[in-house]
C-alpha positions as CSV (number, residue, x, y, z in Angstrom):
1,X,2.2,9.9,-16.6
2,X,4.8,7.6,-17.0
3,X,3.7,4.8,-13.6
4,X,6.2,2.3,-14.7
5,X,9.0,4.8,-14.2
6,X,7.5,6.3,-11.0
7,X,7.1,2.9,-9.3
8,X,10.6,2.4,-9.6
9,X,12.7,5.5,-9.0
10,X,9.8,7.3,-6.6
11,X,8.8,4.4,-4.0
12,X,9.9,6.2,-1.1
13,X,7.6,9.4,-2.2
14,X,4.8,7.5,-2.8
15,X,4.9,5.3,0.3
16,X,5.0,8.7,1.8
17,X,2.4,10.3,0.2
18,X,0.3,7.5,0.9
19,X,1.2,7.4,4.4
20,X,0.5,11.0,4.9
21,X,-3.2,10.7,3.2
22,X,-3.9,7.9,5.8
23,X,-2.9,9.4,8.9
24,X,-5.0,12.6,7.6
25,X,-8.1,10.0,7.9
26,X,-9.7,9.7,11.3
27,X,-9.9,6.0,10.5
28,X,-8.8,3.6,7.4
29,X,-9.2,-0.1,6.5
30,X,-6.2,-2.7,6.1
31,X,-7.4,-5.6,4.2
32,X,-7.0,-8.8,3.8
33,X,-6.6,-10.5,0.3
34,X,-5.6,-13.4,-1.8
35,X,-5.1,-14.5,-4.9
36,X,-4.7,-18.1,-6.3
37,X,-2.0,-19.4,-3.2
38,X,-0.6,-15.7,-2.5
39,X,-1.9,-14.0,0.4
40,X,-1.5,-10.0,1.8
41,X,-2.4,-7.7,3.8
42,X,-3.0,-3.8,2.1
43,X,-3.9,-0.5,2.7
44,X,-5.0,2.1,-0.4
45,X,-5.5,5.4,-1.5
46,X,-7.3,6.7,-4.6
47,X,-6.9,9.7,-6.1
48,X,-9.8,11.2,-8.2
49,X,-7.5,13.5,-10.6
50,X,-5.7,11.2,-12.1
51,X,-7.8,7.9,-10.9
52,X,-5.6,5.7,-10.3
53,X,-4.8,3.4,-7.0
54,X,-2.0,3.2,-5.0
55,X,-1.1,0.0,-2.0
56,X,1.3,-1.0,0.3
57,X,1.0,-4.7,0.3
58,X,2.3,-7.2,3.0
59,X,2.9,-10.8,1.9
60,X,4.1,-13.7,3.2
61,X,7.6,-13.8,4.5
62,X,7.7,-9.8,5.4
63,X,7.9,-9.2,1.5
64,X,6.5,-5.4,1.2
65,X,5.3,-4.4,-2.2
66,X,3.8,-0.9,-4.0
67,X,1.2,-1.6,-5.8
68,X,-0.3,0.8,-8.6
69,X,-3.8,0.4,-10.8
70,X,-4.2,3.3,-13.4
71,X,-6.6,3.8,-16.6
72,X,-4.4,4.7,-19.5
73,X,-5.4,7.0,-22.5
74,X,-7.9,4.5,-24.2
75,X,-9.8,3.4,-21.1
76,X,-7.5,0.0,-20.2
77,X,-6.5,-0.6,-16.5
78,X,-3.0,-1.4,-15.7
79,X,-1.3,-2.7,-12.4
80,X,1.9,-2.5,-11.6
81,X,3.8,-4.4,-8.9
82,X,7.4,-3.7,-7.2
83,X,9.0,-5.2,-4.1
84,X,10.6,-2.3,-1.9
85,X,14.1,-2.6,-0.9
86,X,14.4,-3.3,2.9
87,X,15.2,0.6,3.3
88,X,12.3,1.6,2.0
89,X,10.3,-0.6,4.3
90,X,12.0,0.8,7.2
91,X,10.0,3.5,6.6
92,X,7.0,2.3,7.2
93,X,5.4,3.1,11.2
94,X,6.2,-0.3,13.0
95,X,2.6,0.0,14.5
96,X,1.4,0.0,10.7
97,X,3.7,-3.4,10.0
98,X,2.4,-5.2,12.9
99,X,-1.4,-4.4,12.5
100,X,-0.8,-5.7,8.5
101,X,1.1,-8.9,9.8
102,X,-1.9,-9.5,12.0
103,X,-4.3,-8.9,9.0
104,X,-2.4,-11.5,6.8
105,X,-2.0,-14.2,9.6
106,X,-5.5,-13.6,10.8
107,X,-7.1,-13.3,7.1
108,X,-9.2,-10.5,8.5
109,X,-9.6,-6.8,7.8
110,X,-8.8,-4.1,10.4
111,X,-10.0,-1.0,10.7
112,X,-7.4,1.5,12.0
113,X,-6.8,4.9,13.7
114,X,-4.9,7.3,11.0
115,X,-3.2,8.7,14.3
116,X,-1.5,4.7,14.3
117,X,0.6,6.4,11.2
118,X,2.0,9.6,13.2
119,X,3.9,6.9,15.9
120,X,7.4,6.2,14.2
């Protein structure tokens, strides 16, 4: 599977996808995390079949990113990191924005109704 092509010209589908797989969950974690001066907030899905990772991250200044982690042919993990275009954010539930702002300001963890996804 070719992720660095996927993370680019599917964004939207896998924001989606990983937006209906949440709100399928009677409950799911956003979390808070950091990393050398950056900060954000994230939710995640797994999936087993191919096992790889896929986030919607929240960092400072409303900057929205999708993440993927993936295992490649010989074992080696790879990330990948894109900034969405304000479109594709627009997208997201404005429930689901607010509760990860408050998870990045607040540097704490929430754990969240899946229903919180089905209010656009």
């Amino acid at each position: 599977m070719n992720y660095a092509k996927i993370i680019k010209t599917q964004s939207s589908e896998l924001i989606e996808q990983l937006l209906k797989t949440l709100s399928g969950k009677s409950a799911f974690e956003a979390r808070y995390d950091y990393n050398d001066d950056e900060q954000w907030s994230v939710v995640t899905m797994h999936t087993e079949e191919n096992d790889d990772e896929i986030s919607l991250r929240l960092y400072e200044g409303g900057r929205w990113f999708l993440y993927i982690g993936y295992y490649d042919e010989e074992d080696d993990f790879h990330e990948l990191l894109q900034e969405l275009a304000p479109e594709v954010t627009a997208s997201i539930p404005k429930a689901l924005q607010n509760a990860m702002e408050k998870v990045r300001t607040d540097e704490q963890g929430l754990r969240l109704p899946g229903e919180i996804l089905k209010k656009r």
